[in-house]
C-alpha positions in Angstrom: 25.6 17.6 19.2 26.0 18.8 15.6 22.5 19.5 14.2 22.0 19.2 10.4 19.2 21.8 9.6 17.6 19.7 6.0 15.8 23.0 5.7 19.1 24.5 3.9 20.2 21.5 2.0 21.9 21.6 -1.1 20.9 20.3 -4.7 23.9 18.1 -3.5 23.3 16.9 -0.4 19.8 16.2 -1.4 21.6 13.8 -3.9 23.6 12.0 -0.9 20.3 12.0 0.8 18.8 10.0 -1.2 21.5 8.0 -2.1 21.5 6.7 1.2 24.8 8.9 2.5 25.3 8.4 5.9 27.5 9.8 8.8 31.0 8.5 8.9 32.3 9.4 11.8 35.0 6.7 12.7 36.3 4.1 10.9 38.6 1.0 11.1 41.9 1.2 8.9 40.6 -2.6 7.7 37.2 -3.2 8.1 35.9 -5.7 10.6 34.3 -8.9 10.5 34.1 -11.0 13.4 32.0 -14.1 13.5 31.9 -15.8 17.3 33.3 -19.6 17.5 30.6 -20.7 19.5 28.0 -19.6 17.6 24.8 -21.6 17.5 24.5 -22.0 13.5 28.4 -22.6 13.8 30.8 -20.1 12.3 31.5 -21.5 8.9 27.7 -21.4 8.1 27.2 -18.0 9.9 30.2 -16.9 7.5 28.7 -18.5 4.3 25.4 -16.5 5.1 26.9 -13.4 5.4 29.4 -13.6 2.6 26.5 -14.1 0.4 24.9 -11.1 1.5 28.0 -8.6 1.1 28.9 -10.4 -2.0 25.7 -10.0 -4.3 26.3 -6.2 -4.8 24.7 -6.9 -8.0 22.0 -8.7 -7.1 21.0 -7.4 -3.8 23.0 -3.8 -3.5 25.4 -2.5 -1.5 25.6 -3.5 1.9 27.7 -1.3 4.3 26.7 -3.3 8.2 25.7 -6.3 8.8 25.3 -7.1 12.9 24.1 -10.3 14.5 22.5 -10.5 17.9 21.6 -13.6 19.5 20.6 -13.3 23.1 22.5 -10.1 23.5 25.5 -11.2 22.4 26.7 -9.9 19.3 27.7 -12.8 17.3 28.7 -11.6 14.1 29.5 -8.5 12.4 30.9 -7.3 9.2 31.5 -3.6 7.9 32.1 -3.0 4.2 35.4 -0.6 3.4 35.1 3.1 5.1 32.9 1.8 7.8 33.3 0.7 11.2 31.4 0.2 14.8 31.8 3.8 15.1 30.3 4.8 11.7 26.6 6.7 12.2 24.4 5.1 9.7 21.5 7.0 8.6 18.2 5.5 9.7 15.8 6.5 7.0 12.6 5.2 8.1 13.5 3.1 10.8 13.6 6.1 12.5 9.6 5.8 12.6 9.8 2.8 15.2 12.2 4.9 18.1 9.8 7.7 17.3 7.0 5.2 18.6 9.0 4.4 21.5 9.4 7.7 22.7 5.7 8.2 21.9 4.7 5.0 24.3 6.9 7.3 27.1 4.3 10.2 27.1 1.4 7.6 27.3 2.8 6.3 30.2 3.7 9.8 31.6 -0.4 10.6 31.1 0.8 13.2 28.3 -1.2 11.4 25.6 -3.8 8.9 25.3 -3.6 6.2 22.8 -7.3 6.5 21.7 -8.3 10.0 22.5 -8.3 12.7 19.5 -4.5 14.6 19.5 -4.0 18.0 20.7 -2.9 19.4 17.2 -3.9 23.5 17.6 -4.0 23.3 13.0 -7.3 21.3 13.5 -9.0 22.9 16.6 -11.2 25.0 14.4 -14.5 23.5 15.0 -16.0 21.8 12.7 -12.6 20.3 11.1 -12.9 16.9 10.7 -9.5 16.6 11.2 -10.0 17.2 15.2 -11.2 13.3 15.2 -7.9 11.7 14.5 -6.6 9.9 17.2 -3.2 8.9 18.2 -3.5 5.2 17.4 -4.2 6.0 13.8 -1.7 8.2 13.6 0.9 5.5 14.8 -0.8 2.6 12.9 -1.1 4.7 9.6 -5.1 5.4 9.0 -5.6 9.1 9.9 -6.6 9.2 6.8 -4.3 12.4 6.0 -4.2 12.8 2.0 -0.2 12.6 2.3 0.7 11.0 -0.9 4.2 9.5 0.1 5.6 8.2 -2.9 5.3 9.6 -6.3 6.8 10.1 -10.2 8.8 11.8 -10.9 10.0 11.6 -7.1 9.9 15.5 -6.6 6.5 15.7 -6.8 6.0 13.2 -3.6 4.7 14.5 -0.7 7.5 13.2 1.3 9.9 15.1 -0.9 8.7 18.3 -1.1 8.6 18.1 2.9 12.1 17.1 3.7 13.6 19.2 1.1 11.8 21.6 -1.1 9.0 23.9 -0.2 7.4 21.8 3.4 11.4 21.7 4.5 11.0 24.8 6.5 8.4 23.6 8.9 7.5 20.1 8.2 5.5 19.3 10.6 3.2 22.3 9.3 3.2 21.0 6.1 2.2 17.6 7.0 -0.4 19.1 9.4 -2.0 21.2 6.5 -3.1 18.1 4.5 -6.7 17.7 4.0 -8.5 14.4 5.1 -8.8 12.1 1.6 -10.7 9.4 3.8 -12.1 9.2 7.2 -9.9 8.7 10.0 -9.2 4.9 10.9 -10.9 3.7 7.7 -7.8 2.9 5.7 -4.2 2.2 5.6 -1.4 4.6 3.8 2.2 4.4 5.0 3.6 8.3 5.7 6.4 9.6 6.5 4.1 13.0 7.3 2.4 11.4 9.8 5.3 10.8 12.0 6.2 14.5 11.7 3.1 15.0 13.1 4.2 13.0 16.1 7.4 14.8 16.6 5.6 18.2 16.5 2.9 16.6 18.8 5.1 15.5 21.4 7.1 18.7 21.2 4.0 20.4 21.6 3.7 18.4 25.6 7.2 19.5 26.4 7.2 23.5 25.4 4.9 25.9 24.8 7.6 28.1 22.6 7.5 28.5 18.8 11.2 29.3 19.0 12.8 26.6 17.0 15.9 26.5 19.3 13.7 25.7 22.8 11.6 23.4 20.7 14.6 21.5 19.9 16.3 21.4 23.4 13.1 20.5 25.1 12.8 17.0 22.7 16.4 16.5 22.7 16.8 16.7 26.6 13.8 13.9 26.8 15.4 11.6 24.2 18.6 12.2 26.5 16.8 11.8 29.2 14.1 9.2 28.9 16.0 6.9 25.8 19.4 7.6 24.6 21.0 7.0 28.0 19.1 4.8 29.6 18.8 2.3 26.7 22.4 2.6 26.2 22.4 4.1 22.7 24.7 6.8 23.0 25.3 7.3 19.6 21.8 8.2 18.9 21.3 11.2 17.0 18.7 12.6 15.7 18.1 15.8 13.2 16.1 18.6 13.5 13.7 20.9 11.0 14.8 24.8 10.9 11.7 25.0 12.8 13.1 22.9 15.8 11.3 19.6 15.0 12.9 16.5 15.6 12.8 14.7 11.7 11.2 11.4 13.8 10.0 10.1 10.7 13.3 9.6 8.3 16.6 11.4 9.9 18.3 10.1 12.9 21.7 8.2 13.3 23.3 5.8 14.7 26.0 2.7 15.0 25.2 -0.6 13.9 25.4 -1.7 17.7 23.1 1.0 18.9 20.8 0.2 16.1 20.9 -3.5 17.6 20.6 -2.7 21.0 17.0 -0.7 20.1 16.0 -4.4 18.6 17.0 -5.7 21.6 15.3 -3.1 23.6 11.8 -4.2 21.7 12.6 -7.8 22.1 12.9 -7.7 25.4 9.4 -6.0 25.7 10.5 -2.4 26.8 13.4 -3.8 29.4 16.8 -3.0 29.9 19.4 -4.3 32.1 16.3 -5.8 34.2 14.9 -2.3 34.4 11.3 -1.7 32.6 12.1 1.4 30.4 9.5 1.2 28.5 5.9 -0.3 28.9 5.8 -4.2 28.3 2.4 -3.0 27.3 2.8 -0.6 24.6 5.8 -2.8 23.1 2.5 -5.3 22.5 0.4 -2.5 21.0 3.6 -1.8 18.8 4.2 -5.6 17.5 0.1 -5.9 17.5 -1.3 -6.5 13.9 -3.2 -2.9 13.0 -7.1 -3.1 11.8 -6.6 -2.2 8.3 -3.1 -3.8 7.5 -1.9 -7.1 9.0 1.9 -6.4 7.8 1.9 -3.5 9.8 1.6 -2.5 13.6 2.5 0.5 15.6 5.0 2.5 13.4 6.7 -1.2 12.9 6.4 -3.9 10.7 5.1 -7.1 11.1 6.1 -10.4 9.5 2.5 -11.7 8.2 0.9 -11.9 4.8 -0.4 -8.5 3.6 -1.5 -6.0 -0.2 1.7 -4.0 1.7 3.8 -6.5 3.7 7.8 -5.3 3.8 9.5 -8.3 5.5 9.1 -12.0 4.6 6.3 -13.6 5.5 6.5 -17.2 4.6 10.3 -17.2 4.8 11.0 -16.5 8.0 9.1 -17.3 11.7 5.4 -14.6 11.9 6.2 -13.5 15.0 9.5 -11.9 13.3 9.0 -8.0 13.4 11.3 -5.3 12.3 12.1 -1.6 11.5 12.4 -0.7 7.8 14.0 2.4 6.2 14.0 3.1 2.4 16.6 1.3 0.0 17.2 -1.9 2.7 17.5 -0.3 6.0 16.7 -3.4 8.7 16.3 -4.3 12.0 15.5 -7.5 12.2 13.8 -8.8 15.5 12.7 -12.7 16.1 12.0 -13.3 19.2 11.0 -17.2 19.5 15.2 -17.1 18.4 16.0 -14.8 20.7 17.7 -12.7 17.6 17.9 -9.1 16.3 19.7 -8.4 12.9 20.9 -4.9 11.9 21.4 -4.4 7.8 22.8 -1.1 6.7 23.2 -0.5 3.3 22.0 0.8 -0.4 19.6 -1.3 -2.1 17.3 0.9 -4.2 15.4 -1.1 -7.0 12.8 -3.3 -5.6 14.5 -6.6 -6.8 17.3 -5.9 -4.8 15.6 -5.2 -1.8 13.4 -8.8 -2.9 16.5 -10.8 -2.9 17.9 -9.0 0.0 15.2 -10.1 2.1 15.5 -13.8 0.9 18.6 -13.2 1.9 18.7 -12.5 5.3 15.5 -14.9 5.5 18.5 -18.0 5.2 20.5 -16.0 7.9 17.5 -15.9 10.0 16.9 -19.3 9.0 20.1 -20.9 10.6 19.5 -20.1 14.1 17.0 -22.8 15.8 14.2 -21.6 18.1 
């Protein structure tokens, strides 16, 4: 597996970064678009819904994959120029939601418990309040970490300076070294730091060792292990800190299809081939409305009415979830119409990504409970 080390990166490839530069590993000589005959909304429409979507560049940005699920069954799927089904699409924050997944597998292994304070050695000195954060704020958001995610000018973001300036070495050390700026589990503030915290935290159940190369061996062989092949993701790949830290909260890759078959993995409630991968319980706990945001549940967004919602509520059926990654990364999950939409692309003013989601809203919209 080739390992990109963000520690290192370049001026440059900080600019791909964050314009949203994925991993092109294959592509078709034309690209494809498929739309299935028989399916339910009928192909013209299907087509009409999906044209629209590639064709307002200007409107809603660029989008590079568009898949369409509909009980399992791929039923539509379009690729702009220079991609393909074998293209690796970088996740940006999606990422967060297979993070919670492979969080849920250590609960159900006994290696963490959902509402007992986490095992992080930076805030075992007594008497730091830090100690008192529990794993279920962590993954809904309220540790109450002062982790200031977004920022102007973007350098000066927390999230910047951690995956690429001075917290790039060790971010999950950086993330850990924040101070408390409220108590834990009395507000909500979206974080990319947090889920580092995860990644390090699980790392932390399967190795002992500070050396960055066991660290990362030990999480890749139970993502191998415990997701990537038994969900049938095989182009799953995520990246690692120089200090052996799987990136769980921004950095992993993977295919349109694989992307799709995660949705399908969470809309099925944890199940997979008839097999129970994951806990049908901790898939509700993920898709469960959080105490102190309503748009949001367990690293995963939820389709309600919120100050910080980033679906469509009111456009599109509330018991529609999804993962979300920055400048209109989607998967799209409904599951009263059995239905999981993948969008890839490059939308990065907030109007785009407005009339994006209207967009796929009217997709969503033409398949009938």
């Amino acid at each position: 597996m080739k390992t990109i080390h963000w520690a290192s990166a370049s001026l440059g490839l900080l600019a791909l970064a964050l314009a949203g530069g994925g991993l092109a590993t294959a592509t078709d000589p034309a690209p494809l678009y498929s739309v299935a005959a028989d399916a339910a909304p009928g192909e013209t429409a299907l087509r009409s819904a999906i044209d629209a979507i590639f064709d307002g560049e200007s409107d809603m940005g660029k989008t590079r994959a568009l898949l369409v699920m509909q009980g399992g069954r791929i039923v539509a799927e379009r690729y702009a120029p220079g991609f393909g089904p074998d293209t690796k699409l970088l996740s940006w924050s999606m990422a967060k939601s297979v993070t919670a997944v492979l969080v849920g597998l250590m609960v159900s292994d006994g290696r963490l418990a959902l509402d007992s304070p986490v095992p992080m050695p930076a805030w075992s000195q007594p008497g730091d309040p830090r100690g008192r954060i529990t794993l279920r704020q962590l993954l809904t958001m309220s540790s109450g970490l002062g982790h200031v995610e977004e920022a102007d000018p973007v350098a000066s973001a927390d999230t910047t300076r951690m995956l690429f300036t001075d917290g790039a070495q060790d971010m999950a050390r950086f993330a850990e070294g924040k101070p408390l700026a409220h108590t834990p589990g009395a507000t909500y503030s979206y974080s990319s730091g947090t889920t580092m915290i995860l990644s390090d935290l699980m790392t932390r159940q399967l190795t002992n060792s500070e050396n960055p190369a066991v660290r990362q061996r030990a999480m890749q062989q139970f993502i191998d292990g415990r997701l990537k092949i038994p969900a049938k993701l095989p182009s799953l790949t995520p990246e690692y800190d120089a200090a052996g830290t799987m990136i769980g909260g921004s950095i992993l890759h993977m295919t349109a299809r694989d992307y799709g078959r995660f949705g399908e993995l969470l809309r099925n409630h944890g199940r997979v081939g008839g097999h129970q991968m994951v806990a049908e319980n901790w898939i509700d706990f993920m898709t469960r409305p959080s105490k102190r945001n309503s748009a949001y549940g367990g690293h995963l967004w939820l389709n309600r009415q919120s100050n910080e919602s980033a679906l469509m509520p009111g456009q599109a059926p509330a018991s529609l979830f999804g993962c979300v990654g920055h400048n209109g990364q989607y998967i799209l999950v409904s599951p009263s119409q059995r239905l999981t939409i993948v969008r890839i692309g490059m939308s990065p003013r907030k109007e785009e990504r407005v009339a994006l989601r209207a967009s796929l809203a009217k997709l969503i919209g033409l398949f009938p409970a």
